[in-house]
C-alpha positions in Angstrom: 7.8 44.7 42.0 10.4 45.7 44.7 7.3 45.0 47.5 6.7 41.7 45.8 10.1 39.9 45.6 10.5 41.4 49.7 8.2 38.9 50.5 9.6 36.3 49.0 10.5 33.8 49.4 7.1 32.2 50.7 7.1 31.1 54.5 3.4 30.7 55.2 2.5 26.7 55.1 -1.3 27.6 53.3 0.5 28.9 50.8 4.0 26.8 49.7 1.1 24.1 50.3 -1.0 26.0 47.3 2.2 26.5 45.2 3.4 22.8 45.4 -0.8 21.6 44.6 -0.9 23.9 41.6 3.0 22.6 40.0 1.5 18.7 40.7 -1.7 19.8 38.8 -0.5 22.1 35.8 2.9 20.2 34.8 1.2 17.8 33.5 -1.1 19.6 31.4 1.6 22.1 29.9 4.3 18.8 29.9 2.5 16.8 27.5 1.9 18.6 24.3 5.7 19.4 24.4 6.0 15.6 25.5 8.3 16.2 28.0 7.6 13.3 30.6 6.3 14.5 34.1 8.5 13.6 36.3 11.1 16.1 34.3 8.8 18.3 34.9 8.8 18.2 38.5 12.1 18.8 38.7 12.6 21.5 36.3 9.6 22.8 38.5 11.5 22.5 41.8 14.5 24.4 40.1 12.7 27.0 39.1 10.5 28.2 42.1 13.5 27.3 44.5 16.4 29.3 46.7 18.8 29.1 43.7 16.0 29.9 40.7 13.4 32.6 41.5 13.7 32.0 45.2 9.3 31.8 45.5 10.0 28.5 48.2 12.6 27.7 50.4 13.6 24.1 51.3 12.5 23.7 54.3 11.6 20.9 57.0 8.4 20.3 54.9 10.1 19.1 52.0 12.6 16.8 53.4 9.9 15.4 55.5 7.7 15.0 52.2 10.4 14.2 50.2 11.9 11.3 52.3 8.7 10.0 52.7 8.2 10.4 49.1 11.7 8.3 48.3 10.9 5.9 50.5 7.4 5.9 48.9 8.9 5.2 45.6 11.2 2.4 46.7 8.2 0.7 48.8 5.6 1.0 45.3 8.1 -0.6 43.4 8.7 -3.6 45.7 5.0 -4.2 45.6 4.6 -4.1 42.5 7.3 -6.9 41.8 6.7 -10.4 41.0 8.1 -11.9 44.0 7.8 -15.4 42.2 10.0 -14.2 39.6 12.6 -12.6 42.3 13.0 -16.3 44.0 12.7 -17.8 41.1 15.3 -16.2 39.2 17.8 -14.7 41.8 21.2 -15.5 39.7 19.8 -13.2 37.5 19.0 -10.3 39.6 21.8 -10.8 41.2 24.0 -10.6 37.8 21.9 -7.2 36.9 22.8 -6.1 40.5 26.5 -6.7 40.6 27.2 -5.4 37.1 25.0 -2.2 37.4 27.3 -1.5 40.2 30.8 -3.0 39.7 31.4 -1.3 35.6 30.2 2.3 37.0 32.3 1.6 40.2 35.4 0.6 38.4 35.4 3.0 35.5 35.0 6.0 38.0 37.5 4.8 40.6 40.2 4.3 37.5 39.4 7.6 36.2 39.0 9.6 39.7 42.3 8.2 40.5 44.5 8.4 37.7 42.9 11.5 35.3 41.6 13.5 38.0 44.4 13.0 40.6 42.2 12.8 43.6 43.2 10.7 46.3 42.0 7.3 47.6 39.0 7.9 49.9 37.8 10.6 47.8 37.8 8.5 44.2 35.8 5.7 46.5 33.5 8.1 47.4 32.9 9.4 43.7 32.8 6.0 42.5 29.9 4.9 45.0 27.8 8.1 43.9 28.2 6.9 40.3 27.7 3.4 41.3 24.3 3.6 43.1 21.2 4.9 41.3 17.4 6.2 42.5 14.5 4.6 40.5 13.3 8.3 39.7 11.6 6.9 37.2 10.2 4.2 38.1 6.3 6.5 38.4 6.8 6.1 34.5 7.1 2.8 34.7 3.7 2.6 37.3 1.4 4.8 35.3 2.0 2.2 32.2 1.5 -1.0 34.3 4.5 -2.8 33.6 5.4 -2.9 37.5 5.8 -6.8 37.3 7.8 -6.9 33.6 11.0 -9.1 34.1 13.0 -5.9 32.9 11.5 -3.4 35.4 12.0 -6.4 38.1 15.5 -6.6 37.2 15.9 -2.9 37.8 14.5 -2.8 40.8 16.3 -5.8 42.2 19.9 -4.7 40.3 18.8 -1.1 42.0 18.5 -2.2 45.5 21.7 -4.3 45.4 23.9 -1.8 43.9 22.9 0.8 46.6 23.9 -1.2 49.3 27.1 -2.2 48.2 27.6 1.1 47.8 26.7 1.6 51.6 28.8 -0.8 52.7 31.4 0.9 51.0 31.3 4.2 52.0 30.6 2.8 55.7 33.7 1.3 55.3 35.7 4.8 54.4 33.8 6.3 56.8 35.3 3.8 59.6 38.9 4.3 58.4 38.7 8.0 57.7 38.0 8.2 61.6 40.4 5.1 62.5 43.1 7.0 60.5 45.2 8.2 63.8 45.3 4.8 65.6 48.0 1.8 65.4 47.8 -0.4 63.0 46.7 -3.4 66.4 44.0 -0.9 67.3 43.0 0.3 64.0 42.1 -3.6 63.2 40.1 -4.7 66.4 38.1 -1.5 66.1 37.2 -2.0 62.4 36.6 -5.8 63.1 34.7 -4.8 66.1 32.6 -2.3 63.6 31.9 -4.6 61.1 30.6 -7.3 63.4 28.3 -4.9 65.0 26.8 -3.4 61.3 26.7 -7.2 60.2 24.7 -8.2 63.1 22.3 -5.2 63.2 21.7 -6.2 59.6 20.5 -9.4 60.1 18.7 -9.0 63.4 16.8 -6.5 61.8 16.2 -8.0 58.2 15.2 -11.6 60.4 13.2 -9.6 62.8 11.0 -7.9 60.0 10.4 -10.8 58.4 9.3 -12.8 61.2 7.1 -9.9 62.7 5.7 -8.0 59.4 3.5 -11.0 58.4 2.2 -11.9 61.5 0.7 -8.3 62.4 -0.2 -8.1 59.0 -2.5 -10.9 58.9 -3.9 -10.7 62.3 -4.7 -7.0 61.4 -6.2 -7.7 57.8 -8.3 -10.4 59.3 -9.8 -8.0 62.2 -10.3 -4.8 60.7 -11.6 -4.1 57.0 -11.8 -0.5 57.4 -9.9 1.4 54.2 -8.5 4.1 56.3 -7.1 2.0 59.5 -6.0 -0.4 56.6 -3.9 2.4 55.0 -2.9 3.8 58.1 -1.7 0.6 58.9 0.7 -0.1 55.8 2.5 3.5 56.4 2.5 2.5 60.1 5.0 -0.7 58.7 6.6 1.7 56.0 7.9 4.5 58.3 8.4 2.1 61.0 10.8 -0.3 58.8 12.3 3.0 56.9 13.1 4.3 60.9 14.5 0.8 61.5 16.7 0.7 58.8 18.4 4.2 59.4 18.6 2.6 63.3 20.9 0.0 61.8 23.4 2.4 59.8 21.8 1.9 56.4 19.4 4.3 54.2 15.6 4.1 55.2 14.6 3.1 51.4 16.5 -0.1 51.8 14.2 -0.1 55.2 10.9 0.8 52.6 12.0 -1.6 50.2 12.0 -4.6 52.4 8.7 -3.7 53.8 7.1 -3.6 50.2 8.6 -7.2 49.4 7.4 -8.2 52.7 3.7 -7.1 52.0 4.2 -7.7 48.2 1.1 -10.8 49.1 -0.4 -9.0 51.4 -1.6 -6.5 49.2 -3.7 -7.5 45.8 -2.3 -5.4 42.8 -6.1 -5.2 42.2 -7.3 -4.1 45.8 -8.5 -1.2 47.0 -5.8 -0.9 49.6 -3.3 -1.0 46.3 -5.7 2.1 44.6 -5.2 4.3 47.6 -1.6 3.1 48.1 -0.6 4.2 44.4 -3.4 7.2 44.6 -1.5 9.0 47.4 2.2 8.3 46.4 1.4 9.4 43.0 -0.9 12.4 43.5 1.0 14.0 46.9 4.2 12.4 48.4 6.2 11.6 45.1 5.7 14.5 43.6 7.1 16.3 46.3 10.1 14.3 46.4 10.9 15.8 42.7 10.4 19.2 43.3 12.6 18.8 46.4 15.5 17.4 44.6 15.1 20.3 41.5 14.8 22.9 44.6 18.6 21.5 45.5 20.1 22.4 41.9 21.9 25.3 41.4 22.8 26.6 37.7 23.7 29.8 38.8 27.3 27.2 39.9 28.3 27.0 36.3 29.0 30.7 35.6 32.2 31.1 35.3 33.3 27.8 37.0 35.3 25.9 34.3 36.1 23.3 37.0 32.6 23.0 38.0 31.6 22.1 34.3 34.3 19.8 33.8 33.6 17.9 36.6 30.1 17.4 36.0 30.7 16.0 32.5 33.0 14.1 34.0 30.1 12.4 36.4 27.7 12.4 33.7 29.7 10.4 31.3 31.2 7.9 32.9 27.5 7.2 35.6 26.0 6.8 32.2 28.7 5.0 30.2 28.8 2.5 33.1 25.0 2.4 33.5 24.5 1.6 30.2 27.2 -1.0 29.7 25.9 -3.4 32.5 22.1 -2.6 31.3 22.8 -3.4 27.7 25.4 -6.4 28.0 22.9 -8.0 30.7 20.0 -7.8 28.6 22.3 -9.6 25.4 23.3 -12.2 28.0 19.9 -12.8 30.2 18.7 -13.3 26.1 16.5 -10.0 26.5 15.2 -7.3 23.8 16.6 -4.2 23.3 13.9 -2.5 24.2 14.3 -4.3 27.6 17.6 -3.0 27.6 16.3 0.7 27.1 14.2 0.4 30.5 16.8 -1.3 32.6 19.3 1.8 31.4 16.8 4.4 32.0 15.5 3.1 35.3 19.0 2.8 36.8 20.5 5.4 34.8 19.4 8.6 37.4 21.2 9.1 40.6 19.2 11.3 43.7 18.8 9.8 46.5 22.0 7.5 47.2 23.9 10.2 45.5 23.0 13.1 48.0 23.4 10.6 51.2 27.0 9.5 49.9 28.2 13.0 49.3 26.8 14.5 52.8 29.4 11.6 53.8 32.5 13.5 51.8 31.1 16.9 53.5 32.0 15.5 56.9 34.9 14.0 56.5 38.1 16.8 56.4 41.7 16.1 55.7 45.0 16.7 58.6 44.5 20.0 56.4 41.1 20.8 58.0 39.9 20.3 54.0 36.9 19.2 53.4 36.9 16.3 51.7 34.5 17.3 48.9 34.7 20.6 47.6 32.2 23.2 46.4 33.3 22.4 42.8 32.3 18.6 43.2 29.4 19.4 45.4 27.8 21.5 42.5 29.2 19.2 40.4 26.9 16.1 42.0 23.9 18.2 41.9 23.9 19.0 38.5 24.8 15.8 37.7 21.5 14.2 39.6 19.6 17.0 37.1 21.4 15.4 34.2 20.8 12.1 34.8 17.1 12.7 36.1 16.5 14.1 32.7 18.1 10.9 30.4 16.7 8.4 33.0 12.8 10.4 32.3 13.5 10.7 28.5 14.8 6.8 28.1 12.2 5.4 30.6 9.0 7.2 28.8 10.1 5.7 25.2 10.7 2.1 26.3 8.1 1.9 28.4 5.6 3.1 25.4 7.2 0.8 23.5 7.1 -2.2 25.8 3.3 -1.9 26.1 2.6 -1.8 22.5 4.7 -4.9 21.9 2.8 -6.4 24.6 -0.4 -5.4 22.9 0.8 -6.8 19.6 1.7 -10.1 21.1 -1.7 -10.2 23.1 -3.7 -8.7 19.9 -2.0 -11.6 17.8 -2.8 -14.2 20.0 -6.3 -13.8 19.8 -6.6 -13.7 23.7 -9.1 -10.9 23.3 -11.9 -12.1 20.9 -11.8 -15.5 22.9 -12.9 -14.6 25.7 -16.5 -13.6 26.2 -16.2 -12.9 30.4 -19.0 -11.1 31.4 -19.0 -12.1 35.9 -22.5 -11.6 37.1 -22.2 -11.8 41.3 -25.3 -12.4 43.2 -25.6 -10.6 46.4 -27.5 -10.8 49.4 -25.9 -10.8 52.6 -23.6 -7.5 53.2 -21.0 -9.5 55.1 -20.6 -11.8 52.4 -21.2 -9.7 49.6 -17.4 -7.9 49.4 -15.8 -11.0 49.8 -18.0 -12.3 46.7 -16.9 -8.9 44.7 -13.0 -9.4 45.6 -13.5 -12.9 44.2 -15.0 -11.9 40.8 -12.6 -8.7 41.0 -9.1 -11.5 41.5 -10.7 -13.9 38.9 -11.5 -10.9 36.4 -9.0 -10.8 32.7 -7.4 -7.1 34.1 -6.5 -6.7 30.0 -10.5 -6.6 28.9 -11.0 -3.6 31.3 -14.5 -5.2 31.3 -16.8 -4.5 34.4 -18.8 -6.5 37.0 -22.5 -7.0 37.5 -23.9 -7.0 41.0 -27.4 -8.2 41.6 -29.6 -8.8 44.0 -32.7 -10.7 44.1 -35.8 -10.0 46.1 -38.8 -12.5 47.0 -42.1 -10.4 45.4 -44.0 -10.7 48.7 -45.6 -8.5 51.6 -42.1 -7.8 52.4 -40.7 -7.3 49.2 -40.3 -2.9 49.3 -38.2 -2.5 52.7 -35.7 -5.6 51.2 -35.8 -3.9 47.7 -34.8 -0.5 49.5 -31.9 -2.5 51.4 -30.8 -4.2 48.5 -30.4 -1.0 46.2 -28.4 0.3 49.6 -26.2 -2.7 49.5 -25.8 -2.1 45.5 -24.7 1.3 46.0 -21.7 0.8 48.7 -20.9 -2.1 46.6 -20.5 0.2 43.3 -18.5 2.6 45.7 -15.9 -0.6 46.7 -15.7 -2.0 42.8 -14.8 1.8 41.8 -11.9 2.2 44.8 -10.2 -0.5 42.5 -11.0 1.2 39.5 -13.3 -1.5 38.4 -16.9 -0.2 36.9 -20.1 -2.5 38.1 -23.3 -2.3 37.0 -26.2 -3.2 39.2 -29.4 -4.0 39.7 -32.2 -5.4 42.3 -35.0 -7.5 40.8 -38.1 -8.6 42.0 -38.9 -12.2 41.3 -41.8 -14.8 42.6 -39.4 -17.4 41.8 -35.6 -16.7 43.0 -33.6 -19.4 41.3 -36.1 -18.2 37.8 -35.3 -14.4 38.7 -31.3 -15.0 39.1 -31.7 -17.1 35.5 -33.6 -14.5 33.6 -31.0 -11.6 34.7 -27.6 -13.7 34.0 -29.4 -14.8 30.5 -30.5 -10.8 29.8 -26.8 -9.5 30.4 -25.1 -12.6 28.8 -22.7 -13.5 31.4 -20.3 -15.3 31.4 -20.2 -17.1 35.2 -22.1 -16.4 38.2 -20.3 -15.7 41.4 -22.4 -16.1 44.6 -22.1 -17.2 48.3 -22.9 -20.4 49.9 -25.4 -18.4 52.6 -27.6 -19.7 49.8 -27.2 -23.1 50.5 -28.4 -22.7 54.0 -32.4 -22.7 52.6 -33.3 -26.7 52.3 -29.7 -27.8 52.1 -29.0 -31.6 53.4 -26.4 -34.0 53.5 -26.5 -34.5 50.1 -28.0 -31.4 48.6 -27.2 -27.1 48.5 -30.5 -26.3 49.2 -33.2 -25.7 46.5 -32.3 -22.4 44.7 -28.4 -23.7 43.8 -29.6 -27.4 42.9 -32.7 -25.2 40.7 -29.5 -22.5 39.5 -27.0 -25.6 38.6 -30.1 -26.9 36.4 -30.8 -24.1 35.1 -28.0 -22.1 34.2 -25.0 -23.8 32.4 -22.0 -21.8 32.1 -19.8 -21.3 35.2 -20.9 -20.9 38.8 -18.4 -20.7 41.9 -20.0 -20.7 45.5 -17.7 -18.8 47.9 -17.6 -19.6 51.4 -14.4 -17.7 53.0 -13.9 -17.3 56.4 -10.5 -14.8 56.3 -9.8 -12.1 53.7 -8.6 -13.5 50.2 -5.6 -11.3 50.9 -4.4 -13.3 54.0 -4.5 -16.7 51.9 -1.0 -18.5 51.7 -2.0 -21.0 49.7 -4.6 -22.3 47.2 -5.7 -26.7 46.8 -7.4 -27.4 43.8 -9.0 -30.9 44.1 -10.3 -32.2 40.5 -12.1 -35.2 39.9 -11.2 -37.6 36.8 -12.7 -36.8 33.5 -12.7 -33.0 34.4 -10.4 -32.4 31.2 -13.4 -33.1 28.9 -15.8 -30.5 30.3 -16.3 -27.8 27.9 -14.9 -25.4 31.0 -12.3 -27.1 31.7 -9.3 -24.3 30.9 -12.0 -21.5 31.9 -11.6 -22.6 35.5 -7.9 -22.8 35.5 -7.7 -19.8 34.0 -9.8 -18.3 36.5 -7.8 -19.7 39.4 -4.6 -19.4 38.0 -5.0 -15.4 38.2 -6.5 -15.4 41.5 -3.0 -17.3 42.5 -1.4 -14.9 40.5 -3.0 -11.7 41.9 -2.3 -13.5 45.9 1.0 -14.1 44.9 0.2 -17.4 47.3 1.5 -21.0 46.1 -1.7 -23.4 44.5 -1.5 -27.4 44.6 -3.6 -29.3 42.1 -4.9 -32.5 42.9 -6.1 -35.2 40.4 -5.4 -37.8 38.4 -1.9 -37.7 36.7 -3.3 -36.9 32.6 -5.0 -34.2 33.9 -2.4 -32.6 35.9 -0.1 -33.2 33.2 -2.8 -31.0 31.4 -2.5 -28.1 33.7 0.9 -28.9 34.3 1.5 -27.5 30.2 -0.8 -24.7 30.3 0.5 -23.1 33.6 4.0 -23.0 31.9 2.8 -21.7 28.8 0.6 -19.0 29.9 1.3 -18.7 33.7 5.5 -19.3 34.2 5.4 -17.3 37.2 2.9 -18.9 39.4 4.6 -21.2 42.2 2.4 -25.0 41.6 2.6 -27.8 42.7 1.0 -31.1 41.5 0.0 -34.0 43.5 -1.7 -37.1 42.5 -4.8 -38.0 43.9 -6.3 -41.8 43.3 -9.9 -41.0 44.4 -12.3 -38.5 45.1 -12.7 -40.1 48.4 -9.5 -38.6 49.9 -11.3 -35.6 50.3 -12.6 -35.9 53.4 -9.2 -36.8 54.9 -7.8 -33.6 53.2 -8.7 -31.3 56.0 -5.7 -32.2 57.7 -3.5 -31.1 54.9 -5.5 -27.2 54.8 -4.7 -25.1 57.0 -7.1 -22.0 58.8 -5.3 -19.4 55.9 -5.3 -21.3 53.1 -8.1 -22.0 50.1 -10.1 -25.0 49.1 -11.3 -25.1 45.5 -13.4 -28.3 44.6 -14.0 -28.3 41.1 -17.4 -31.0 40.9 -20.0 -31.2 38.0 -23.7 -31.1 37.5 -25.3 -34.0 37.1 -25.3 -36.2 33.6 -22.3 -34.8 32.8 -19.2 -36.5 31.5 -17.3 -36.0 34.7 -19.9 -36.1 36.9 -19.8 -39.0 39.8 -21.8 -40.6 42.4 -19.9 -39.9 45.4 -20.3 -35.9 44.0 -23.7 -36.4 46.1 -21.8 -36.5 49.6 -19.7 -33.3 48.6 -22.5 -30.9 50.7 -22.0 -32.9 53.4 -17.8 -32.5 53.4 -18.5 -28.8 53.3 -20.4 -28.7 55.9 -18.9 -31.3 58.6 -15.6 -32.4 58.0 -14.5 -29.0 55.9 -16.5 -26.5 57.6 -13.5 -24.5 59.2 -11.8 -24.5 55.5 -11.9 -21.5 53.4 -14.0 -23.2 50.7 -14.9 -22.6 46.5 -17.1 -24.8 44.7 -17.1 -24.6 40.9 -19.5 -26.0 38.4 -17.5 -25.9 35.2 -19.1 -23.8 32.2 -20.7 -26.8 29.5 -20.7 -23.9 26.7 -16.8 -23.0 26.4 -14.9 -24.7 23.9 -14.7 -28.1 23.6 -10.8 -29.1 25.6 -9.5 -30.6 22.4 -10.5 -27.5 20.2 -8.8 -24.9 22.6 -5.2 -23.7 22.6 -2.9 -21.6 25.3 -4.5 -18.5 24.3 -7.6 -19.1 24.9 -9.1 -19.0 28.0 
């Protein structure tokens, strides 16, 4: 036994490597029959094998690199998963959440520091700013049960990020007099103006300057490369860069990550596979590191016979938690939110790690005219126990509100009947491999998430001479396209069909899976398309098949797209489909986070107008009347190279088909052809307008 613990603790990088791999993969499996959540477990983990447990790992340079990557990876995930609308939208109330969540901790420490604990000035600031900030620890919890873009979690986040850097600010500001403290009072004031100006200006060149160069690069990048690991590569390129930035400018580089995941929030589909291997990495590598660093930092042994020690960390505990959950729950009662909203606001902003640990390396610099150090042992210990503490309510809390949010959500949906309404079954015909992805990230933006239902990718082969080579490159199309749809977690079925008749084969398939709608590309418009016509096999498919079709013609990723038109002709609102397309496009808007204009006739954008705010509040829209469908042509002017063009037109004898509908081929192809273009035939088997109702779809 002696031999064994003389090699510990562990030095070789195969092997804490191995050690950290099998905590991230057995936690979870002995966590959850105890129900203890997994982020706990992390931590407890990282207690446990580190210097001050049974001393297996040391903390060294691999886990702060790993574990500020992994902060900063937390911090960047929860921006992008935000609903950006919602943050513009409603930025009083973040704001609210944000100044309350840091001024009742702030105040209730300093008052207490100050006048119970005797401690003087700087030091009670200090201890008040450590309460004051938190670290979304939690917030994994939150991500594993989808409720990234809840109004509570988005709260959190926001109330998070400005609570931490007013508590900056403030300790920058102790800092600055702590080293001021010698000079006159003349000098002491033109060198803390002086630093002040410079902070304030460093802040804003580099919060303007990432702004104005993050979505530039982005979309020029997105739009010339569509490889998944340059893509990647790319977004931690703007993550560390932004973090490094930050630090440059004298604030913490998660503040840095933050802004970059707001920045790229619409850059990056929540339904992508650039979001899959985002989430995938964070969750299975980076973050989890980050928790077993912070329980390596925690030493238990400090309590033994330390009265002071355990007095002060009770101290911390109660009045971070007391002041946490005073601005959580009276916000929630005054923003006219549920209690259980109220539980996940508290438990996300409830643990303190990161700003904690930055704020009292501060108080470890700064000495008295004593050559004291500023903090202590006593509160050092003190801080980290407190982090354990509050990592341990803030993953308890969190895990019970968030189960609890998603089954009132299901209640709500399960009572609304949105389920059984909707019959979506997307059938996307493929042909053309440079086409064929942007056809699947349609279907995949347009796609009810909540069903969990999956695609269905064919592709249709003439039965001549030629027919087995084109078969064999079809089936190899089928499969990389199976391997894209499961990197978003989306299952597709497939299949290649031989047929002597195209337009006959593409019918007999979408009637012998039952879909829904039929996604394809306007490549097959090319073979006898005029003027006035698509070509023969969509003018045979619009004849032939009745429920939905949308022709994609895009020349720019979906993901670069800033904003959507939707040009409707009159009558539109008594098409069977009518709300089936707007529900369709209202979730690809949803899923861009990009702005949508309709355009039509005033009853029928008052139509829109209601269902958008009963079923789609956050979605930016805008609604312009339109006289004619003639002002289509002139409508180039008004799209720009990154944004979408949806015509919604109609088959002919229906009730809002019209003559000038004939002419529409030739817009797309002359006076439109540089516009990112979708064509939808409404479906005539959906429910008749005046028989539907805001949950259906």
């Amino acid at each position: 036994m002696e031999s064994v613990f003389s090699h510990l603790p562990i030095t070789d990088s195969t092997w804490i490597f191995l050690l950290v791999l099998l905590i991230i993969l057995l936690a979870p499996m002995v966590l959850r029959p105890l129900k203890i959540p997994y982020i706990l477990g992390m931590i407890i983990a990282g207690v446990v094998i580190g210097p001050f447990g049974l001393n297996i790992l040391a903390r060294d340079k691999s886990f702060e690199l790993f574990g500020q990557v992994g902060l900063n990876y937390i911090m960047f995930l929860a921006a992008l998963e935000m609903d950006t609308r919602s943050l513009f939208k409603n930025g009083v109330r973040y704001l609210l959440f944000g100044l309350a969540t840091f001024a009742i901790p702030f105040a209730l420490t300093f008052v207490c520091s100050r006048y119970l604990l005797g401690f003087n000035g700087a030091k009670s600031l200090l201890m008040s700013c450590i309460l004051s900030s938190n670290t979304l620890i939690a917030y994994p919890i939150i991500s594993r049960y989808g409720l990234g873009r809840h109004k509570s979690v988005s709260y959190s986040v926001g109330g998070t990020m400005i609570s931490l850097l007013l508590s900056l600010i403030v300790v920058a500001a102790v800092s600055s007099s702590w080293e001021l403290e010698g000079d006159d009072r003349v000098a002491m004031g033109l060198k803390t103006l002086m630093f002040w100006g410079i902070f304030a200006a460093k802040i804003v060149l580099f919060g303007v300057g990432a702004i104005f160069i993050i979505p530039r690069i982005t979309r020029a990048f997105l739009r010339r490369y569509s490889d998944s690991v340059l893509q990647f590569i790319f977004v931690i390129v703007i993550l560390c860069a932004t973090a490094a930035c930050a630090q440059l400018c004298g604030i913490e580089g998660i503040l840095g990550a933050f802004l970059a995941g707001l920045i790229l929030n619409r850059y990056i589909p929540k339904v992508s596979p650039l979001m899959n291997r985002i989430e995938f990495v964070g969750n299975a590598l980076f973050i989890p590191y980050f928790l077993i660093g912070v329980g390596m930092m925690i030493n238990i042994r400090s309590l033994y016979g330390n009265p002071s020690a355990i007095d002060i960390i009770l101290f911390m505990v109660v009045l971070g938690t007391l002041g946490k959950g005073i601005a959580a729950y009276a916000c929630a009662r005054i923003l006219k939110m549920s209690w259980t909203d109220g539980h996940v606001m508290f438990g996300l902003t409830t643990a303190h790690a990161a700003g904690a640990i930055a704020i009292m390396m501060v108080g470890t610099r700064l000495t008295t005219n004593g050559g004291e150090v500023l903090m202590g042992d006593d509160i050092l210990n003190g801080i980290v126990m407190m982090i354990l503490i509050t990592c341990i309510i803030s993953s308890f809390v969190t895990e019970h509100a968030a189960k609890k949010l998603v089954l009132i959500t299901r209640d709500e949906t399960a009572s609304s009947g949105e389920y059984e309404a909707d019959d979506e079954k997307i059938l996307v015909l493929v042909k053309d491999e440079k086409k064929a992805m942007s056809l699947i990230n349609t279907a995949v933006l347009t796609r009810n998430q909540k069903l969990n239902r999956g695609l269905i990718a064919l592709n249709v082969v003439n039965d001549d001479p030629h027919s087995i080579p084109k078969q064999r490159e079809g089936r190899e199309l089928l499969e990389r396209l199976e391997k894209a749809a499961a990197s978003m977690d989306v299952r597709m079925q497939t299949q290649t069909r031989l047929a002597t008749n195209l337009a006959n084969g593409i019918t007999h398939a979408f009637k012998e899976y039952d879909a829904s709608e039929l996604v394809a590309g306007t490549h097959f418009m090319v073979e006898g398309a005029t003027t006035t016509s698509y070509g023969y096999l969509i003018e045979e498919l619009t004849s032939q098949v009745y429920r939905q079709i949308m022709l994609v013609n895009l020349k720019q990723p979906l993901s670069t797209i800033r904003k959507i038109h939707v040009v409707i002709p009159n009558n539109a609102q008594y098409e069977p489909g009518f709300y089936r397309w707007a529900e369709r496009v209202a979730r690809m808007a949803e899923n861009l986070s990009c702005r949508i204009v309709f355009r039509g006739k005033e009853h029928i954008l008052q139509l829109l107008r209601d269902y958008m705010m009963h079923k789609h509040k956050s979605i930016a829209a805008e609604y312009v009347e339109m006289s004619s469908w003639d002002g289509l042509a002139q409508l180039g002017s008004s799209v720009a190279h990154d944004h979408l063009l949806i015509v919604v037109t109609a088959r002919k004898g229906t009730l809002s088909y019209q003559s000038n509908f004939d002419r529409l081929p030739l817009h797309l192809t002359q006076e439109l052809a540089e516009c990112n273009q979708l064509v939808i035939f409404p479906d005539q088997f959906g429910k008749q307008p005046e028989a539907m109702t805001f949950t259906n779809v």
